[in-house]
C-alpha positions as CSV (number, residue, x, y, z in Angstrom):
1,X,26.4,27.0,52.7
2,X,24.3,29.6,50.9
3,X,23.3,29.0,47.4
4,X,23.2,31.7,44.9
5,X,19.4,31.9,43.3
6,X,21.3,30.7,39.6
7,X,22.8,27.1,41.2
8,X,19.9,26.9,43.4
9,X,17.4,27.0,39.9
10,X,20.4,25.0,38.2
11,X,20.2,22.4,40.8
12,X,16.5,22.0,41.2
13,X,16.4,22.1,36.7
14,X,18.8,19.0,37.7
15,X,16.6,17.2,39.9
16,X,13.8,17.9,37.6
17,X,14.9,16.1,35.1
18,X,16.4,13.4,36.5
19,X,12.8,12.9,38.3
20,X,11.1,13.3,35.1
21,X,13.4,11.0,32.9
22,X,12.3,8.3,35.9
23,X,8.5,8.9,35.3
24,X,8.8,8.7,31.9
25,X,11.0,5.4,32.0
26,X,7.8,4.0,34.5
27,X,4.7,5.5,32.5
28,X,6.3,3.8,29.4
29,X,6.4,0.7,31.1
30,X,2.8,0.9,32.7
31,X,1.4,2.1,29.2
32,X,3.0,-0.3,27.2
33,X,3.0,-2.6,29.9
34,X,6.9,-3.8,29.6
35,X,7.3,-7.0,31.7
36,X,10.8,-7.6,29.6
37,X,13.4,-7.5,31.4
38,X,15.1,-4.8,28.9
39,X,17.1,-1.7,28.2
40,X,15.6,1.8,29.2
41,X,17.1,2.5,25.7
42,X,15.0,-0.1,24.3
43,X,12.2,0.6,26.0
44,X,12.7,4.4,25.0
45,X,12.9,3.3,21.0
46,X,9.8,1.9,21.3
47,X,7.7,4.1,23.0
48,X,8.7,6.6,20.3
49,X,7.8,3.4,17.5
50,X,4.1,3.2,18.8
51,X,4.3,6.9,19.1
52,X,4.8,7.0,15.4
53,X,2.5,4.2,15.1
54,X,-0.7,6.0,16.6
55,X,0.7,8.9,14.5
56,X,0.7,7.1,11.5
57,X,-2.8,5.5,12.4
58,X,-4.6,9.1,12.8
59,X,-2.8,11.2,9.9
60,X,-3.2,8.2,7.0
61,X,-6.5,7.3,5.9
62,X,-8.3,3.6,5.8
63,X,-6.7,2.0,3.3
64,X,-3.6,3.9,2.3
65,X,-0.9,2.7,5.0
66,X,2.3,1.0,3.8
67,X,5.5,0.3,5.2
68,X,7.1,3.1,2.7
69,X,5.1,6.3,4.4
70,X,7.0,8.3,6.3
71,X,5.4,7.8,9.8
72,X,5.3,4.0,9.5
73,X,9.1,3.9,8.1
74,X,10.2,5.8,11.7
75,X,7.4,3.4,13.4
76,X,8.9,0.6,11.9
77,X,12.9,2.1,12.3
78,X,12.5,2.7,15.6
79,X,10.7,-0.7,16.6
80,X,14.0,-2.5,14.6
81,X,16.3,-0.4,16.6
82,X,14.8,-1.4,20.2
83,X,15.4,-4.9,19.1
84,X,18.7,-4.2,17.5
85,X,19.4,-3.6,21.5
86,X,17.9,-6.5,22.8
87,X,16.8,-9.3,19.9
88,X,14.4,-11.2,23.1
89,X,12.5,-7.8,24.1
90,X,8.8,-9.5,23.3
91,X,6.8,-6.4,23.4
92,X,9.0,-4.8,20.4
93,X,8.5,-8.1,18.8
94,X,4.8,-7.9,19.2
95,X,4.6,-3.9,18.0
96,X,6.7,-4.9,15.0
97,X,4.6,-7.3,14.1
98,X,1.3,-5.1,14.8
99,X,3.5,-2.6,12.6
100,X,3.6,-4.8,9.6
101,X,-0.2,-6.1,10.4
102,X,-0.9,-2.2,9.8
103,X,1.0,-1.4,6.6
104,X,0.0,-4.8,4.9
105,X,3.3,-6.3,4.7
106,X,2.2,-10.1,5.2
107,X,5.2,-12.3,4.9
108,X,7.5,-9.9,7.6
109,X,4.1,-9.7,9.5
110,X,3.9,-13.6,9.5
111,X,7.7,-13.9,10.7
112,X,7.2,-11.7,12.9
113,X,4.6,-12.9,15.0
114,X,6.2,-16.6,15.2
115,X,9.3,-14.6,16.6
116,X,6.6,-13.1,19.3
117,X,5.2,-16.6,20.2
118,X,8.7,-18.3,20.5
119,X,9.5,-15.4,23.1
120,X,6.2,-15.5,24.8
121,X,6.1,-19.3,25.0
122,X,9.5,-20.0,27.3
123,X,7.9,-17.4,29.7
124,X,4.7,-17.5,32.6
125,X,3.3,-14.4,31.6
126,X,0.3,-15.5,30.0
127,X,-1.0,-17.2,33.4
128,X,-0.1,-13.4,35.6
129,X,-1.4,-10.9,32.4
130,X,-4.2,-10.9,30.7
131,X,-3.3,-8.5,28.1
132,X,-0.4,-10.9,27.3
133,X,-3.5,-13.1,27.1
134,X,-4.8,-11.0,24.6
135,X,-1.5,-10.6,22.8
136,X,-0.9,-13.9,22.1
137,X,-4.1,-14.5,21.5
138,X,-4.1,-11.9,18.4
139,X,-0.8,-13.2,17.2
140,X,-2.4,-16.5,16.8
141,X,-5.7,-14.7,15.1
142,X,-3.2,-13.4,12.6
143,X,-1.1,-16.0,11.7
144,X,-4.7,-17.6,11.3
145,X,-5.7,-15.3,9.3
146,X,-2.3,-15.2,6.8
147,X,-2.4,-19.6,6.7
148,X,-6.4,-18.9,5.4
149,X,-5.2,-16.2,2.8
150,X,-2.5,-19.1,1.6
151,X,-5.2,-21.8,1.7
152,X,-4.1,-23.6,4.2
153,X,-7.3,-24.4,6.3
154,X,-6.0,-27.2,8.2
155,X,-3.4,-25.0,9.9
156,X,-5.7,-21.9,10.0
157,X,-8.0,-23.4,12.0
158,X,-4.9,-24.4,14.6
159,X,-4.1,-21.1,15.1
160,X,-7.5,-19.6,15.4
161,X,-8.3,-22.4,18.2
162,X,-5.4,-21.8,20.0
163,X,-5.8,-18.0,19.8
164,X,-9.4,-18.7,21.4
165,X,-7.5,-20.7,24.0
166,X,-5.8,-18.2,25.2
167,X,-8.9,-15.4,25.4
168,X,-11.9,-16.9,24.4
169,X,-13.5,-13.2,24.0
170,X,-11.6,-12.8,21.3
171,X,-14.8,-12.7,18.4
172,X,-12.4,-12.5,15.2
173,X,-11.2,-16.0,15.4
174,X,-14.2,-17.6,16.8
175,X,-15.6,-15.8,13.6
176,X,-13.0,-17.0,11.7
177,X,-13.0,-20.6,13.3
178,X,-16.6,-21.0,12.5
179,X,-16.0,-20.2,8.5
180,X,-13.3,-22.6,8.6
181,X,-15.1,-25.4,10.4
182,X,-18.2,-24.9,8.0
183,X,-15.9,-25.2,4.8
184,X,-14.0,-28.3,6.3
185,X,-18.2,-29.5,6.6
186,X,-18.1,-29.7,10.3
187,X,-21.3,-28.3,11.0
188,X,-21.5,-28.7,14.7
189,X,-18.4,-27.2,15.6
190,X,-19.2,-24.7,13.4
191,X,-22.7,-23.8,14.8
192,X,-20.7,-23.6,18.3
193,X,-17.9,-21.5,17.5
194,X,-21.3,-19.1,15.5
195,X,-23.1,-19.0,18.7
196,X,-20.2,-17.8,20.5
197,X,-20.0,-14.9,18.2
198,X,-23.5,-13.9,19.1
199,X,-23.0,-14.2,22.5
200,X,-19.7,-11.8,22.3
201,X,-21.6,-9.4,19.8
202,X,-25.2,-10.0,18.8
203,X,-25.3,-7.3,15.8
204,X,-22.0,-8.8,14.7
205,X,-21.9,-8.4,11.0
206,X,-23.4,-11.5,9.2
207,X,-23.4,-13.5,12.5
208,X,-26.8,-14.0,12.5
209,X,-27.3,-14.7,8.9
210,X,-24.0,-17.8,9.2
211,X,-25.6,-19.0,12.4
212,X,-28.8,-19.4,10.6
213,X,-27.1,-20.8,7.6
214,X,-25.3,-23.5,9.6
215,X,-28.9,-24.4,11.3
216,X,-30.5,-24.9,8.0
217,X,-27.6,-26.4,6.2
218,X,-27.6,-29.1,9.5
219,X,-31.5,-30.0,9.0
220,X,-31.5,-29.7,5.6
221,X,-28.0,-30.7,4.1
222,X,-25.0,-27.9,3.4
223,X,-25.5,-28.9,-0.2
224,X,-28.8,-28.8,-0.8
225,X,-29.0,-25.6,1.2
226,X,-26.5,-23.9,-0.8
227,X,-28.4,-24.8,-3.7
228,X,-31.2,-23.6,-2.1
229,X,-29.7,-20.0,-1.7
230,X,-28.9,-20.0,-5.2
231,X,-32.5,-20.4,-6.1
232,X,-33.4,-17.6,-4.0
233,X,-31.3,-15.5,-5.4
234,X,-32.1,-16.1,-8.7
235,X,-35.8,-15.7,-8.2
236,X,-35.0,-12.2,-6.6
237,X,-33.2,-11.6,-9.7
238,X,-36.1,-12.6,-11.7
239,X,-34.2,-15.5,-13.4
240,X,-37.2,-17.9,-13.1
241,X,-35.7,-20.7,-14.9
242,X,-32.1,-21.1,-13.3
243,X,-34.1,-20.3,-9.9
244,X,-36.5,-23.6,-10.6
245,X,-33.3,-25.3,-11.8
246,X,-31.6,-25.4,-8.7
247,X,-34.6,-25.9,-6.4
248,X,-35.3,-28.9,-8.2
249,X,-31.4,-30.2,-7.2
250,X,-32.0,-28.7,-4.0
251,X,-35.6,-31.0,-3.6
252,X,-33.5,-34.1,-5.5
253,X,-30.7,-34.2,-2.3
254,X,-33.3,-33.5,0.1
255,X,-36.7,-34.8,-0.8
256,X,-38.4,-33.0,2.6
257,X,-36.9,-29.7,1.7
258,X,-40.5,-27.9,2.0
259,X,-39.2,-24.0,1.7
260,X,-37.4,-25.4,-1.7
261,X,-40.8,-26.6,-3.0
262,X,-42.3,-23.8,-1.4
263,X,-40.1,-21.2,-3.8
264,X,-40.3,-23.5,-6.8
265,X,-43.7,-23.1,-6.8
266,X,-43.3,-19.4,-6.7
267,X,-40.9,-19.4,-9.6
268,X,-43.0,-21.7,-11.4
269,X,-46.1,-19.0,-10.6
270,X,-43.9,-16.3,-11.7
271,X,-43.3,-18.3,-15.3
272,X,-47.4,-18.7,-16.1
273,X,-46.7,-22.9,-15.2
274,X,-49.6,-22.8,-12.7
275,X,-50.0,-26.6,-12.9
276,X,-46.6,-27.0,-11.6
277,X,-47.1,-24.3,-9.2
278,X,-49.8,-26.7,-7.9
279,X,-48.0,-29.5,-7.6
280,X,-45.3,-27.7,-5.9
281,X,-47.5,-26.1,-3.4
282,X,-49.0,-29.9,-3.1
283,X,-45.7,-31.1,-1.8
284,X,-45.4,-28.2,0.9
285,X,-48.7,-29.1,2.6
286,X,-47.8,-32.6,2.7
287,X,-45.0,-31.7,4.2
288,X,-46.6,-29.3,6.4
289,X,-49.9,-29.1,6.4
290,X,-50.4,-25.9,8.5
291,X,-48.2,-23.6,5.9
292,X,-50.7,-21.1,5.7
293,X,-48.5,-19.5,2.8
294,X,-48.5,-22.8,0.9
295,X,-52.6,-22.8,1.2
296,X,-53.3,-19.3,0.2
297,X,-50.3,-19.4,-2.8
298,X,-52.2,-23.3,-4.1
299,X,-55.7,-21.2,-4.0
300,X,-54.1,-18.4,-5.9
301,X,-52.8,-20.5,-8.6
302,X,-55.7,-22.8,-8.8
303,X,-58.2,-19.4,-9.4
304,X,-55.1,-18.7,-12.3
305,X,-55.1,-21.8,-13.5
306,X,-59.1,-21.8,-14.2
307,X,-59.4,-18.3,-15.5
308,X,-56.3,-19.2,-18.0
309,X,-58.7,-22.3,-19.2
């Protein structure tokens, strides 16, 4: 049978699409990486929710996305509507959840990631995927992160240990794990989870200056090193007095604290109390006796000290 050349373009327009519609269908699935056993409808609604999600992401500037803008209310519509279809479809869980992450809308964002990790848990896909992996390890890091908002350390630091359970490369909760373990005073755990941080990022901001922190504050005493960063930055503010104040609790809790002598010294050099200076200075070099600081500032306020007599 001949075909005319208007069916033979009708049929192959046909074919077209029908092949296309089934590419489409797979590169959703590899993009999004569907292992749900879903819908194509669903499936299709939520392509076109991280569509608008991306969308949303690029148009909006920092700052300014909530759940009311245009492009993150069809985001958001869409992602409800592929689960209107299919309730258990745990990738439209997770975007939803990202969704809300996104726009700020906490409480729905909390929900929503439990939902996820009810779905994700009665399955084996964390052991074959590792981007499930590092799914579920970024639901945890955010339901973390809400439980630290509320003040609920205890149950923060659950979920930021289980999220690094899951993918230990993930540095926001070892971050966040290391705050947490420094507030609840365990030091040690706290240096750990620090140096892990390094080790993932070493210019991560502020890593360096908490993992130093937690080193100080485990030779010296948390309290008496917090005390001694309050001194500090009073002197750098020129507030001589408050700065000598709380180097002198710092040396009380921790008479072998030589950089808190070492600064008192200075503030008390700053003030004109040269005597105490010495004294101050004194107490470094019996502490250590090679500070070569501590010699030269003792010398300085000595030669002060006689030209004021």
């Amino acid at each position: 049978m001949k075909l005319n050349k208007q069916t033979y373009y009708t049929i192959m327009l046909l074919l077209f699409f029908i092949v296309s519609q089934f590419f489409i269908l797979n590169s959703v699935a590899q993009q999004l990486q569907i292992s749900s056993n879903t819908q194509p409808q669903a499936v299709d609604y939520l392509q076109r929710a991280v569509n608008k999600m991306e969308e949303a992401l690029n148009a909006y500037p920092e700052g300014t996305h909530y759940p009311g803008r245009k492009l993150w209310a069809e985001a958001i519509d869409y992602a409800q509507k592929a689960l209107y279809i299919d309730q258990n479809f745990i990738e439209a869980n997770y975007y939803l959840a990202l969704m809300y992450q996104y726009t700020n809308w906490y409480y729905r964002e909390a929900e929503q990631w439990k939902k996820y990790l009810d779905l994700i848990k009665g399955t084996d896909l964390t052991s074959t995927s590792l981007q499930v992996q590092q799914n579920l390890a970024h639901a945890y890091y955010r339901l973390g992160s809400n439980s630290y908002q509320k003040g609920d350390y205890e149950q923060s630091l659950t979920y930021f240990l289980n999220s690094i359970k899951e993918y230990p490369d993930l540095i926001d909760s070892n971050y966040w794990a290391a705050r947490v373990f420094y507030e609840a005073d365990d030091l040690e755990n706290s240096l750990f989870c620090w140096e892990r941080v390094l080790n993932l990022d070493p210019n991560y901001p502020r890593a360096q200056y908490f993992y130093d922190k937690i080193q100080a504050s485990i030779k010296y005493g948390k309290q008496a090193y917090n005390l001694y960063e309050q001194g500090y930055n009073y002197y750098e503010s020129k507030n001589f007095n408050q700065a000598i104040d709380s180097y002198r609790e710092a040396i009380r809790l921790n008479p072998r604290f030589a950089e808190a002598y070492y600064w008192q010294a200075r503030a008390y050099f700053e003030t004109g109390d040269y005597q105490q200076a010495i004294q101050n200075y004194r107490k470094v070099l019996e502490i250590e006796p090679d500070n070569a600081k501590a010699e030269y500032w003792l010398k300085e306020s000595q030669r002060q000290l006689g030209a004021k007599q």
